[in-house]
Residue, then its C-alpha position, 0 to 999 in steps of 0.5 A: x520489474x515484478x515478478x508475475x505474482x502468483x496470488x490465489x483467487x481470495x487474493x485476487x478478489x481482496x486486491x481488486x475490491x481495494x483497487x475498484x474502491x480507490x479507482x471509485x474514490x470511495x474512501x470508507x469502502x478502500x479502508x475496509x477493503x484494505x484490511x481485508x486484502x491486509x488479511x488475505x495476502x500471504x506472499x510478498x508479491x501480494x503484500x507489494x501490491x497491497x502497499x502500492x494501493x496502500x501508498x497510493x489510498x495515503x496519499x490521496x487521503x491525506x494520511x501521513x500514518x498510512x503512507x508511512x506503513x505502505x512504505x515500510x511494507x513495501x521495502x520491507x517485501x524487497x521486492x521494490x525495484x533499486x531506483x523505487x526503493x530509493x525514492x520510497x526511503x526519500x519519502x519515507x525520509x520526508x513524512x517521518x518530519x511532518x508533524x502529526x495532526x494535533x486533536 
């Protein structure tokens, strides 16, 4: 279980604009947004909760790349629980042999 982040208003705010803008499926906005909230985080629960949405904005986008990162930042916080970290490094495992779009 995570711990109860403790995250600063600025924090607050970046990770809701993010997470509003993948609930609205609003694509263009939740990129944004997740540099934004990227940039505002400054503690491992919040970067845990920005690789969640991250993961989750990668998935539902189709972008490989962009899964891979969330789960790099998200294991690399520790803060992933045994049995996710498990499943993250299987994944992690299996994207690693897609092949990248070709231009």
């Amino acid at each position: 279980m995570l711990p109860r982040a403790r995250l600063s208003r600025a924090e607050q705010k970046a990770i809701k604009r993010l997470r509003d803008a993948s609930a609205a499926k609003d694509y263009p906005a939740a990129a944004v947004a997740l540099q934004s909230a990227k940039q505002a985080v400054k503690f491992k629960e919040g970067r845990y909760l920005v690789s969640v949405l991250q993961l989750q904005l990668g998935t539902e986008t189709g972008n490989t790349a962009l899964r891979m990162e969330a789960i790099d930042a998200a294991l690399g916080t520790g803060l992933a629980p045994k049995a996710a970290s498990a499943d993250l490094s299987a994944l992690r495992a299996r994207l690693a042999t897609v092949p990248a779009p070709t231009k």
